[in-house]
N, CA, C and O atoms as a DFTB+ gen file, in Angstrom:
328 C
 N C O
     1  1     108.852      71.364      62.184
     2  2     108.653      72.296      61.091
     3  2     108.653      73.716      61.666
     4  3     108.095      73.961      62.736
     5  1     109.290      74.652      60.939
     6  2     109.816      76.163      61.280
     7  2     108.118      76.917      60.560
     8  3     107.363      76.474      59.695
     9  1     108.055      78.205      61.417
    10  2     106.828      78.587      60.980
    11  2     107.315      79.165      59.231
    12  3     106.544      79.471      58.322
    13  1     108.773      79.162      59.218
    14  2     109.020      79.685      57.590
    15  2     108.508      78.991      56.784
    16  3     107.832      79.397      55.839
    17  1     108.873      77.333      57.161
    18  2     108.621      76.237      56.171
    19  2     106.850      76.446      56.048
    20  3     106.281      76.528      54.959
    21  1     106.041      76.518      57.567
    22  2     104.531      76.434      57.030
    23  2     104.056      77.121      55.686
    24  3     103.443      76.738      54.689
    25  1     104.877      78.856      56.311
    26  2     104.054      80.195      55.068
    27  2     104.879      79.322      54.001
    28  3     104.695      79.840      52.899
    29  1     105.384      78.646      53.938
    30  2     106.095      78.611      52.405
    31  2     104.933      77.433      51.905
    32  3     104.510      77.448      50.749
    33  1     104.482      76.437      52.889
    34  2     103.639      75.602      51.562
    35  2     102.633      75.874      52.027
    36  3     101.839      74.937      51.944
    37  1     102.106      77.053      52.676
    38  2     101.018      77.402      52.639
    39  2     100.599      78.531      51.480
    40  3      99.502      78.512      50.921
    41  1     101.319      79.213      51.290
    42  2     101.505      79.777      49.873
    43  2     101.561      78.683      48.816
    44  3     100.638      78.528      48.016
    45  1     102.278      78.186      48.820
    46  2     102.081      76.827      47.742
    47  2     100.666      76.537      47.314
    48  3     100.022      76.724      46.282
    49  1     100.369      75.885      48.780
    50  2      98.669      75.302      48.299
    51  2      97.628      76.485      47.916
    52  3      96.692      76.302      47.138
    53  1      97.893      77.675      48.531
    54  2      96.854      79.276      48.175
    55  2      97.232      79.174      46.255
    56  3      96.259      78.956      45.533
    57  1      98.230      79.294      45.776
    58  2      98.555      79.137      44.790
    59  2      98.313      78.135      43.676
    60  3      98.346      78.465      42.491
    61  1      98.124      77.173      44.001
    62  2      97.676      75.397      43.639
    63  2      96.161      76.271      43.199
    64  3      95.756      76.538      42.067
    65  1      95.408      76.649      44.795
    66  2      94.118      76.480      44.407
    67  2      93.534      77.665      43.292
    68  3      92.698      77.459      42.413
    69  1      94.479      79.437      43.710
    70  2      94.062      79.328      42.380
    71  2      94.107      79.321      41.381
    72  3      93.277      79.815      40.618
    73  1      95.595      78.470      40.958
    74  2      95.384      78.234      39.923
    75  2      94.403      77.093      39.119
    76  3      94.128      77.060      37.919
    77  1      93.988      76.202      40.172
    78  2      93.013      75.553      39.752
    79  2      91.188      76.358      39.239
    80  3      90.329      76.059      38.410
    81  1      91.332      77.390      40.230
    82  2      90.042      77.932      40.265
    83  2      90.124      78.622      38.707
    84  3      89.068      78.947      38.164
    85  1      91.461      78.838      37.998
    86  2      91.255      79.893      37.229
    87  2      91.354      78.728      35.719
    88  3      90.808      79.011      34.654
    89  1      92.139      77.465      35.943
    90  2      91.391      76.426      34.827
    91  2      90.326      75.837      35.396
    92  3      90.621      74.644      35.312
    93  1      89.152      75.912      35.984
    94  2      87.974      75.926      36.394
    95  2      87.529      76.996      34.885
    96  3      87.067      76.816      33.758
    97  1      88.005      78.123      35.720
    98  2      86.942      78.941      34.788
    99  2      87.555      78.606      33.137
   100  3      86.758      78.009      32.414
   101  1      88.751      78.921      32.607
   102  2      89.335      78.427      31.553
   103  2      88.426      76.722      30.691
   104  3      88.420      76.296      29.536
   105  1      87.775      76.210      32.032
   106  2      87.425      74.818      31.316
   107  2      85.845      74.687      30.794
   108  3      85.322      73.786      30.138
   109  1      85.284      75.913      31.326
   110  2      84.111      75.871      31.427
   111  2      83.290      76.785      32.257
   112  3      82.504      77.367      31.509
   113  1      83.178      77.070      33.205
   114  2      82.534      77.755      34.498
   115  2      82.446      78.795      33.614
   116  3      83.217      79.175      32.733
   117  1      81.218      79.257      34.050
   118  2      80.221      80.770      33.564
   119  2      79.822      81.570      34.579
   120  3      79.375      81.181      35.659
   121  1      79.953      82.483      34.296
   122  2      79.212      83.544      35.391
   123  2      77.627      83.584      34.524
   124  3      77.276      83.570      33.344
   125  1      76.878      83.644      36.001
   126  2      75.518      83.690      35.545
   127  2      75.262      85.045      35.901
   128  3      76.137      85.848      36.225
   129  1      74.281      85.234      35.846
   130  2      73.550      87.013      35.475
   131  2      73.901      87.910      36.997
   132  3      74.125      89.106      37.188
   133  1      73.809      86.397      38.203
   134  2      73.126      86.992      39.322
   135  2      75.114      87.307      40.227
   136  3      75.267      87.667      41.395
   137  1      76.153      87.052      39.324
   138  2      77.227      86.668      39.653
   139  2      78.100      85.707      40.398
   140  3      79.139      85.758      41.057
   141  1      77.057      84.628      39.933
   142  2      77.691      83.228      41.053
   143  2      78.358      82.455      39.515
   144  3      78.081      82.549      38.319
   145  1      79.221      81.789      40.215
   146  2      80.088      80.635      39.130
   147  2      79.592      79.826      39.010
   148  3      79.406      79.196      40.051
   149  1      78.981      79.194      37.645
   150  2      78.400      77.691      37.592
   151  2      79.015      77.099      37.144
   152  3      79.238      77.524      36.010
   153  1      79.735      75.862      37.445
   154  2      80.884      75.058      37.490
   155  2      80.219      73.198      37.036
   156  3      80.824      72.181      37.373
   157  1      79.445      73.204      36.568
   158  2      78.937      71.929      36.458
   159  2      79.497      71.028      35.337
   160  3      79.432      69.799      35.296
   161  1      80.197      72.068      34.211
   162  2      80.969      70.903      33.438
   163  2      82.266      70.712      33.621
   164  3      82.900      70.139      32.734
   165  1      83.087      71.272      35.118
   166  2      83.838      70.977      34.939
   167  2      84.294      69.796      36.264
   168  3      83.429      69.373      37.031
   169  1      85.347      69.489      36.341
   170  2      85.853      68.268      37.002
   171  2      86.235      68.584      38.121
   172  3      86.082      67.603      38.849
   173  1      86.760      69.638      38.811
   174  2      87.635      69.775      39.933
   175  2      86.729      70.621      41.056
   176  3      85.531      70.659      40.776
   177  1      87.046      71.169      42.043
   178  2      86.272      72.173      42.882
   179  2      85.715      72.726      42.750
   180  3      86.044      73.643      41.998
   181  1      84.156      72.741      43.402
   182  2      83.864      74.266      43.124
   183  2      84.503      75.821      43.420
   184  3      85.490      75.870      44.153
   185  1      84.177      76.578      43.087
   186  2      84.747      77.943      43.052
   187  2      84.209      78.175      44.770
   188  3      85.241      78.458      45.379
   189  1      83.387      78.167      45.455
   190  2      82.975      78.373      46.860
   191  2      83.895      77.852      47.411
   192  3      84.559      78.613      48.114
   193  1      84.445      76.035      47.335
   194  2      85.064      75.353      48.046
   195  2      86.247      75.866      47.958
   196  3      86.912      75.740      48.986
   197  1      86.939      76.605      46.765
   198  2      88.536      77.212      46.298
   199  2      88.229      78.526      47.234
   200  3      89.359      78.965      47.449
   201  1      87.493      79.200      47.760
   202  2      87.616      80.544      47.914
   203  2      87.222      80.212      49.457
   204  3      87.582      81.194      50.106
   205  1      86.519      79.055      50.492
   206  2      87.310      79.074      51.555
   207  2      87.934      78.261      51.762
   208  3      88.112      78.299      52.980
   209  1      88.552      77.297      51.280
   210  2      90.161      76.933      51.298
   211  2      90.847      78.032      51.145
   212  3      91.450      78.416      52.147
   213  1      90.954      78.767      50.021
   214  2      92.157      80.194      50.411
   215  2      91.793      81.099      51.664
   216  3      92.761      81.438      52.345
   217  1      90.490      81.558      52.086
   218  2      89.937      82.140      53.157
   219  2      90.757      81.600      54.452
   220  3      91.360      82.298      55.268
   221  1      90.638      80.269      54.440
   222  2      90.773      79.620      56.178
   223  2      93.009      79.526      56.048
   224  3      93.848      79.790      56.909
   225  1      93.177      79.046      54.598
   226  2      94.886      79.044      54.339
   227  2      95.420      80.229      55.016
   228  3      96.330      80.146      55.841
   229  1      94.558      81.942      54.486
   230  2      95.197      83.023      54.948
   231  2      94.946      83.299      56.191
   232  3      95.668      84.138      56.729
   233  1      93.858      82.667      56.972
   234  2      94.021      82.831      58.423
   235  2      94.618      82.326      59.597
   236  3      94.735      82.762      60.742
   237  1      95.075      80.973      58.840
   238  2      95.750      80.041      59.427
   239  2      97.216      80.755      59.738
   240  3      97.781      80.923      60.819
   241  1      97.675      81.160      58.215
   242  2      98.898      82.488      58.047
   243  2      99.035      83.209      59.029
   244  3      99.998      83.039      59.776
   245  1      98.106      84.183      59.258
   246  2      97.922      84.825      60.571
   247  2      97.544      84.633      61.552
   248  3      97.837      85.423      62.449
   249  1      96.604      83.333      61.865
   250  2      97.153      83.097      63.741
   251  2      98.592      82.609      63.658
   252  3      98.989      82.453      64.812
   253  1      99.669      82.262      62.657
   254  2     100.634      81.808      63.127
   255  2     101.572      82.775      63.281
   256  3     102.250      82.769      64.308
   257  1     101.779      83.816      62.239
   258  2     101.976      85.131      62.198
   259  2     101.696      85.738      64.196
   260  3     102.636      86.069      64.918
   261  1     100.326      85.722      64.608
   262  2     100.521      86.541      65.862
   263  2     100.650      85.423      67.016
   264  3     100.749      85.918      68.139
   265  1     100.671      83.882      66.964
   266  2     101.357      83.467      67.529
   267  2     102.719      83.290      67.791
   268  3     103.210      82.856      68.833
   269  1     103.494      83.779      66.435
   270  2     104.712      83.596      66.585
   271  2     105.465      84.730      67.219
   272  3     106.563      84.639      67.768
   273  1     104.628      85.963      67.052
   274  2     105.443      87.150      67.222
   275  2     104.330      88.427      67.612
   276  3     104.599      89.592      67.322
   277  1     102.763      87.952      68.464
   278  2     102.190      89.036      69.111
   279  2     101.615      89.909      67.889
   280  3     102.284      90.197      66.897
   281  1     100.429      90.247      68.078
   282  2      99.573      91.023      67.487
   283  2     100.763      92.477      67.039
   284  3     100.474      93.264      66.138
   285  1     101.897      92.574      67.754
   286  2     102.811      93.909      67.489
   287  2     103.454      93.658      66.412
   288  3     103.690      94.482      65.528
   289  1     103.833      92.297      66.421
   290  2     104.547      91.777      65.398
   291  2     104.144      91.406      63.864
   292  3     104.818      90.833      63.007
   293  1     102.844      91.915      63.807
   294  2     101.856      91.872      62.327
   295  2     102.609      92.849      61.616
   296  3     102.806      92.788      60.402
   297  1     103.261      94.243      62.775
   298  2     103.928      95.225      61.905
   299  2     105.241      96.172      62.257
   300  3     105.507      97.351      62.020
   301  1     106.010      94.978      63.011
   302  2     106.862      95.745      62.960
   303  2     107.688      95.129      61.675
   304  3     107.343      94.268      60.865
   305  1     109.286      96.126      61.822
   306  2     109.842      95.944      61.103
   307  2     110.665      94.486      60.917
   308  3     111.321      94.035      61.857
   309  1     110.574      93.791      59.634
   310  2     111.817      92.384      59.628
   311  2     113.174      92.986      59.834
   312  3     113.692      94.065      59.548
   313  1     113.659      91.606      60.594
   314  2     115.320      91.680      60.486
   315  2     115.828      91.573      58.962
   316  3     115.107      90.928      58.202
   317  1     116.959      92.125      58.467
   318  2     117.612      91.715      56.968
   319  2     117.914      90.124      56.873
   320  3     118.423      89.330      57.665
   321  1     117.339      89.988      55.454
   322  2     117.460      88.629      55.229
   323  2     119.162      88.006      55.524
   324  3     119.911      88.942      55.801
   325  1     119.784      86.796      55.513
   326  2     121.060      87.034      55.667
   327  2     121.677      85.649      54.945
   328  3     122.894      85.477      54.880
């Protein structure tokens, strides 16, 4: 597997989750006073568990990002797509 193919279903699953997190809230989940999500009538993840699954997805992104191409390579310029 090419590090293209990873970012590509690693975006996938960042995407999956939130769109799950956001029919979470759509199904039920409330914000309480103190601003935490209470999620108890609904069926799927909690909102903590969706937010570091995306947390650890986007870091994973970037150690592969500066493994592939050096902390320089976070910013240089891409080659044209082709």
């Amino acid at each position: 597997m090419n590090t293209n193919l990873l970012h590509n279903i690693i975006n996938v699953v960042m995407i999956l989750v939130a769109g799950i997190t956001a029919v979470m809230t759509a199904m039920g989940c409330v914000t309480l006073p103190n601003g935490e999500l209470e999620c108890t009538e609904t069926l799927f993840i909690s909102p903590t568990v969706a937010t570091a699954i995306v947390t650890v997805l986007g870091i994973v992104k970037m150690l592969v990002n500066v493994i592939r191409d050096g902390f320089s390579g976070l910013a240089k310029r891409q080659p044209p797509v082709q």
